[in-house]
C-alpha positions in Angstrom: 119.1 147.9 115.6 120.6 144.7 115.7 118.4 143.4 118.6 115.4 144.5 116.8 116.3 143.0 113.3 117.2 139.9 115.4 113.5 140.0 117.1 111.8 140.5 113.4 113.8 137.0 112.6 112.8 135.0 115.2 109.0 136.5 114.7 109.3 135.6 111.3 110.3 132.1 112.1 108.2 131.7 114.4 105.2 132.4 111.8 106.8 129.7 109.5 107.3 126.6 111.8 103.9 125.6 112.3 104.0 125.3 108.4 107.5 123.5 108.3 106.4 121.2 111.0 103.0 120.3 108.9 105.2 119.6 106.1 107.8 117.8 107.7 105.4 115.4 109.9 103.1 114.8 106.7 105.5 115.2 103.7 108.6 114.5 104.4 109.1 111.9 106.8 106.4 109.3 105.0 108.6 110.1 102.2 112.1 109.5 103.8 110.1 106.3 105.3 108.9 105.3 102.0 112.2 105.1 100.5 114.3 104.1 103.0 112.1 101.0 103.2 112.5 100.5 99.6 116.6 100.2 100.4 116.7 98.4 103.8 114.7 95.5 104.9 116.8 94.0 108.2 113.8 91.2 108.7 115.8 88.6 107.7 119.3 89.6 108.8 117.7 89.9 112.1 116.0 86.8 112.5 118.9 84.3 111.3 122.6 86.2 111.5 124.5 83.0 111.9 123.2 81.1 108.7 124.2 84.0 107.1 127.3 84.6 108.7 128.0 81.0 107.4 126.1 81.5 103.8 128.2 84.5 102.8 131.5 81.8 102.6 129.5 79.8 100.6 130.1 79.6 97.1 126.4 79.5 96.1 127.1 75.9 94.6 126.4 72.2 96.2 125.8 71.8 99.9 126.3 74.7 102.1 127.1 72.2 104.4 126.1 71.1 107.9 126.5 74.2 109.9 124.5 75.8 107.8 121.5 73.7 108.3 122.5 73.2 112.4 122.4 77.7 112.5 118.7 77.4 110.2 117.2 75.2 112.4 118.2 76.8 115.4 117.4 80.1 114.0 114.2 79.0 113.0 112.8 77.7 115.8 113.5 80.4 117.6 112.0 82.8 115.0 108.9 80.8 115.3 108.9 81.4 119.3 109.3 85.0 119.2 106.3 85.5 116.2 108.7 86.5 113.6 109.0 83.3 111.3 105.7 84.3 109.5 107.7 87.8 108.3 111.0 86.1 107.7 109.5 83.7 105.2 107.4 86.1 103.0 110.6 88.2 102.7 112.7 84.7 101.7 109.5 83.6 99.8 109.7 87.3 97.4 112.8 86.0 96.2 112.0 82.3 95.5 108.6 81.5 95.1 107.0 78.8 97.4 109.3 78.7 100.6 107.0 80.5 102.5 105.2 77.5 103.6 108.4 75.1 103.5 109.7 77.7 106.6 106.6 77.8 108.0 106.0 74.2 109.1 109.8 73.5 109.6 110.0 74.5 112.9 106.7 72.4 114.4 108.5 69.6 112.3 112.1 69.8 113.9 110.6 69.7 117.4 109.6 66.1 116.5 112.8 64.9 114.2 115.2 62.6 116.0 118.4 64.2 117.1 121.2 64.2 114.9 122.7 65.8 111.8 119.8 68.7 110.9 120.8 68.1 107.0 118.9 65.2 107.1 115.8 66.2 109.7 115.3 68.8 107.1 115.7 67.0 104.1 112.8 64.7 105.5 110.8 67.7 106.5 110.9 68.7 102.8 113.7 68.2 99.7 113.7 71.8 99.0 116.1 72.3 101.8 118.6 70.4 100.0 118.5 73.0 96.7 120.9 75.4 96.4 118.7 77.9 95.2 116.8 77.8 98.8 120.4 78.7 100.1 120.9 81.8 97.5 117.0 83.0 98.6 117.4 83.3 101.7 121.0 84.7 101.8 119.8 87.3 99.3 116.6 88.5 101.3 119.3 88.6 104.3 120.8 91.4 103.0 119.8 94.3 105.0 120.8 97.3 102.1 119.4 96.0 98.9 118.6 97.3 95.4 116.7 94.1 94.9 113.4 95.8 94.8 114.2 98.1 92.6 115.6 95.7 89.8 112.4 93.8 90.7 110.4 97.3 89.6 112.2 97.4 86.3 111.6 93.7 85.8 115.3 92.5 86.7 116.7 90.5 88.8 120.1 88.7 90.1 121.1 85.5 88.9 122.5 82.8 90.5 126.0 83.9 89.1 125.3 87.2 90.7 124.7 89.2 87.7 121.9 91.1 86.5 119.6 89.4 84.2 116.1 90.4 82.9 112.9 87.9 84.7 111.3 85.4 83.1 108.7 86.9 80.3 105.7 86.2 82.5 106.8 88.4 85.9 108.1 91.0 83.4 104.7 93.6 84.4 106.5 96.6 85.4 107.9 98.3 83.1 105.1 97.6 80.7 102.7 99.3 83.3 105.2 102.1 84.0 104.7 102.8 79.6 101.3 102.7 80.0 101.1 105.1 82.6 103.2 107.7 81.5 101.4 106.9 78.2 98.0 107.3 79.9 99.6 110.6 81.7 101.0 112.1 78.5 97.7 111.5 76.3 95.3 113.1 79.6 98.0 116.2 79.8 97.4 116.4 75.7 93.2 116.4 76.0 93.1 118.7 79.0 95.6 121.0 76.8 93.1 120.5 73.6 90.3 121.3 75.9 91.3 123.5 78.4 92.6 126.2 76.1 90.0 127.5 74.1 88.2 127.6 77.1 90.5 129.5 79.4 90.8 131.7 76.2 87.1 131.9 75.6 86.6 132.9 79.9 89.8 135.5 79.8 88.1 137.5 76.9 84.4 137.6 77.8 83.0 140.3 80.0 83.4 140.1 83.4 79.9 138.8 85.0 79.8 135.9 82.2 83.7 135.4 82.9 82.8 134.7 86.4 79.9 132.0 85.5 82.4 130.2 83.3 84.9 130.2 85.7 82.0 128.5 88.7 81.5 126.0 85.6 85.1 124.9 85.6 85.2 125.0 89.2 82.0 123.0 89.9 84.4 119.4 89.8 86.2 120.8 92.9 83.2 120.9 94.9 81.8 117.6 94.2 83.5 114.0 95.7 86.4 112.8 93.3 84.7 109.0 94.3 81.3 110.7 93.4 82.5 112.1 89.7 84.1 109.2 88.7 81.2 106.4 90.1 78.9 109.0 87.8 81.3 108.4 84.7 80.5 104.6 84.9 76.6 105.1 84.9 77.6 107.4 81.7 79.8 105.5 79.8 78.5 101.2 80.7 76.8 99.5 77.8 73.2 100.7 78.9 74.4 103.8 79.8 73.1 107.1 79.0 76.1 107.7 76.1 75.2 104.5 74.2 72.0 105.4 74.6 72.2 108.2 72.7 74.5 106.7 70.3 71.5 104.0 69.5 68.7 107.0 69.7 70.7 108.7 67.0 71.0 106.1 64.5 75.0 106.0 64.7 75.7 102.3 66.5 73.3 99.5 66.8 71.1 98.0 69.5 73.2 94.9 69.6 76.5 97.2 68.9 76.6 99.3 71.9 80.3 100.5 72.6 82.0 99.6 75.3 83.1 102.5 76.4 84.1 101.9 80.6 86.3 98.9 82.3 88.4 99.9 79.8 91.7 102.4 78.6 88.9 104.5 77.4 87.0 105.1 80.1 90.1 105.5 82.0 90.8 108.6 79.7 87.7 110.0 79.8 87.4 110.2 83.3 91.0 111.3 84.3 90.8 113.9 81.4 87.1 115.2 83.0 89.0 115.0 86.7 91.9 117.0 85.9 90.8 119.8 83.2 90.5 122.4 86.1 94.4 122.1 86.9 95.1 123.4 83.0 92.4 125.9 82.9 93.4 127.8 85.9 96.7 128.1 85.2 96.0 129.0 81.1 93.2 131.5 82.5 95.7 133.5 84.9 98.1 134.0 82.2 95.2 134.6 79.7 93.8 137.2 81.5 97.2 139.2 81.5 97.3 139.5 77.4 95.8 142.8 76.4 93.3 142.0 73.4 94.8 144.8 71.5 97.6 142.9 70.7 95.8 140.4 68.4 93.6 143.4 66.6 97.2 145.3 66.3 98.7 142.4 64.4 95.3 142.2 62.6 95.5 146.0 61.4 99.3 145.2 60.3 97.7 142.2 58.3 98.3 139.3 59.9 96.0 136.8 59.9 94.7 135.0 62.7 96.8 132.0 62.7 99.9 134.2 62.0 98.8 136.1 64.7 98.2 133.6 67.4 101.5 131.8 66.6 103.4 134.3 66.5 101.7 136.9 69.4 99.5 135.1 71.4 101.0 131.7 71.9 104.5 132.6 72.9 103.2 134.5 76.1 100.4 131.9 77.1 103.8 129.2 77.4 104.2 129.8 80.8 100.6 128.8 81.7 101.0 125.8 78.8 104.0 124.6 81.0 102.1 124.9 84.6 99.1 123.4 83.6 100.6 120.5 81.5 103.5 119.5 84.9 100.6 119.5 87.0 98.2 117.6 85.0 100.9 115.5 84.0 102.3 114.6 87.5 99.1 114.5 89.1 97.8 111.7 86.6 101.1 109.6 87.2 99.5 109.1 90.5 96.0 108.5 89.9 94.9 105.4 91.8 90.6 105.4 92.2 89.8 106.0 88.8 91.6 103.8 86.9 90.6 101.2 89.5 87.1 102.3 89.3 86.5 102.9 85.4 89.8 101.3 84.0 89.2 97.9 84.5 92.1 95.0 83.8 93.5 97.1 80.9 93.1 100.6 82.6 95.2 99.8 85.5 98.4 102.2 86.2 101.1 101.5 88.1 99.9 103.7 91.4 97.2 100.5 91.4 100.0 97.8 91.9 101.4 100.6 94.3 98.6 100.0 96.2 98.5 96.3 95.9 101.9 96.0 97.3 101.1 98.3 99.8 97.6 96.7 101.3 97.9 93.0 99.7 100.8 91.6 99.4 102.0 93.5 101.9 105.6 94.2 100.2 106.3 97.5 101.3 110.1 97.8 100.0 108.9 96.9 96.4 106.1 99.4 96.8 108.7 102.2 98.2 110.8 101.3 95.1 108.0 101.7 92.4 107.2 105.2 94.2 111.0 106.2 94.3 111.2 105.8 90.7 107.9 107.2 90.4 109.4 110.6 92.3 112.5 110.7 90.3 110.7 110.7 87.0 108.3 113.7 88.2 112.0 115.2 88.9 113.5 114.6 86.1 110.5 115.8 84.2 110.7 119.1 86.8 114.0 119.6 86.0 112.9 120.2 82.3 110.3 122.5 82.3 112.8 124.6 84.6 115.2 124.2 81.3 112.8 124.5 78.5 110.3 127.0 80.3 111.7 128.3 83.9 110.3 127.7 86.7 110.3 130.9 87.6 107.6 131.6 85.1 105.6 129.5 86.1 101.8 131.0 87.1 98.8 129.0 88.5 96.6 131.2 89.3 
């Protein structure tokens, strides 16, 4: 008995691994990746160990004296033979602003200073490398465990006293983007709601072969290119578009008045909110569907009215489908990156968008992993809530 119960395990788990293999090679380890890289960046640390070595005495004050500038250059130069000074000073150049090319062209220009004290060969190669604050850059973007990009993605930083201040007013863009897009995700999850009920009611009470045409209508946006729907939204919704069109055919806006109505936060909502109204209706529909219509004409023959009704018979039992559909409309438009990019224009852009820019531009993958980590802990957090409010064990999509 025991051998067979053991053989029924090992069958079982042999069914599952392919699946926990998918999800661990495609899932988990980009996400471990992602944020151990927004945590540990050994580039620097790597590349120069003795100036840093001697830059953690240092009191971050004054000269850091001439060992310091004898372990650079070395360290340097041979960063620059081995093909690694190019990614040691964009990660010292994060930090401090324009010592990407001061590094760059040090070491060509050391190889044709006169020998002597390296203070002053690099004080003639440029008069940065006797500020203090080139010192403090490049010891802090030596430090192999950091939080620095994620006080960078919350638009602080560390000071030279070592204490966390807020930066200046014109690099503070994070958190005002993060606002907007959990604005931008709250308002979408609100529209589908507005929109997607009725209509999951109007499919869960009508006969069956028109329930089934309704239900290919709300499916039709699945079978069609997400690049596709939302390039069509922009010949919709652009000045000479069809919508303004029939704005200026009807009398209500002017010729000369045409709304502009894409490259914009409205076209941003439109779009995401045409995008995403499948994810509320299917999960509204398979609780809909489960509500015998008798209830409603029994509170009706007891006299309630149809508001009374709805509040206090129908509503309560559609929740769990209210919850579903609004976490996953909600979370996936936290994430959205091609249509705001495509439709939102300058003041449609989310933070997935400087995601991406971090990720393919700038190339600043630990400040990337950082926006996404706090990205992951706020669809926890917000997880962690509906299993509070609503249970997630209620929870039905489909």
């Amino acid at each position: 008995m025991a051998g067979h119960s053991g053989r029924v395990r090992v069958r079982a788990a042999s069914l599952v691994a392919p699946l926990a293999v998918f999800i661990g090679v495609t899932f988990a380890v980009p996400l471990g990746l992602m944020l151990l890289r927004s945590v540990h960046d050994p580039v620097v640390a790597d590349a120069m160990p003795a100036t840093l070595a001697l830059l953690a005495e240092w009191d971050g004050q004054g000269d850091p004296g001439e060992a310091v500038y004898a372990a650079a250059a070395g360290e340097l130069a041979a960063a620059s033979d081995a093909g690694t000074l190019g990614q040691v000073a964009s990660r010292v150049n994060r930090v401090q602003g324009g010592l990407r090319s001061v590094m760059v062209r040090t070491p060509r220009r050391l190889r044709d200073a006169p020998d002597g004290p390296r203070r002053a060969a690099l004080a003639d190669i440029d008069p940065d490398w006797t500020d203090p604050a080139t010192w403090r850059a490049i010891r802090t973007a030596g430090e192999r465990w950091t939080l620095r990009h994620y006080l960078h993605a919350v638009d602080l930083d560390r000071g030279a006293a070592g204490g966390v201040v807020r930066q200046p007013p014109e690099a503070r863009i994070y958190v005002r983007l993060f606002a907007r897009t959990f604005g931008v995700a709250g308002a979408v999850t609100a529209l589908c709601l507005l929109l997607g009920y009725p209509i999951a009611y109007l499919i869960a009470n009508a006969p069956a072969a028109r329930a089934r045409w309704l239900l290919a209508l709300v499916l039709v946006p699945f079978w069609t290119s997400l690049l596709v729907r939302t390039t069509s939204w922009i010949v919709l919704l652009q000045t000479q578009g069809v919508v303004n069109d029939l704005l200026v055919a009807a009398g209500l806006v002017a010729d000369g008045e045409r709304l502009a109505l894409v490259h914009n936060m409205t076209g941003t909502l439109v779009a995401m909110t045409h995008v995403l109204l499948p994810f509320m209706v299917l999960p509204l529909y398979s609780v809909m569907r489960g509500i015998p219509a008798r209830q409603m004409a029994a509170a009706a023959s007891l006299g309630a009215g149809f508001v009374h009704a709805f509040r206090r018979v129908y509503w309560p039992q559609t929740v769990p489908g209210v919850g579903a559909g609004s976490l996953l409309v909600f979370i996936l438009a936290i994430g959205y990156y091609i249509t705001p990019a495509l439709v939102g224009g300058q003041s449609g852009q989310l933070i997935s968008n400087l995601i991406a820019y971090h990720m393919q531009t700038s190339l600043n993958w630990g400040l990337a992993g950082a926006l996404g980590g706090i990205l992951l802990a706020s669809v926890g957090v917000l997880y962690l809530a509906y299993d509070r409010v609503v249970g997630v064990d209620r929870m039905k999509l489909g």
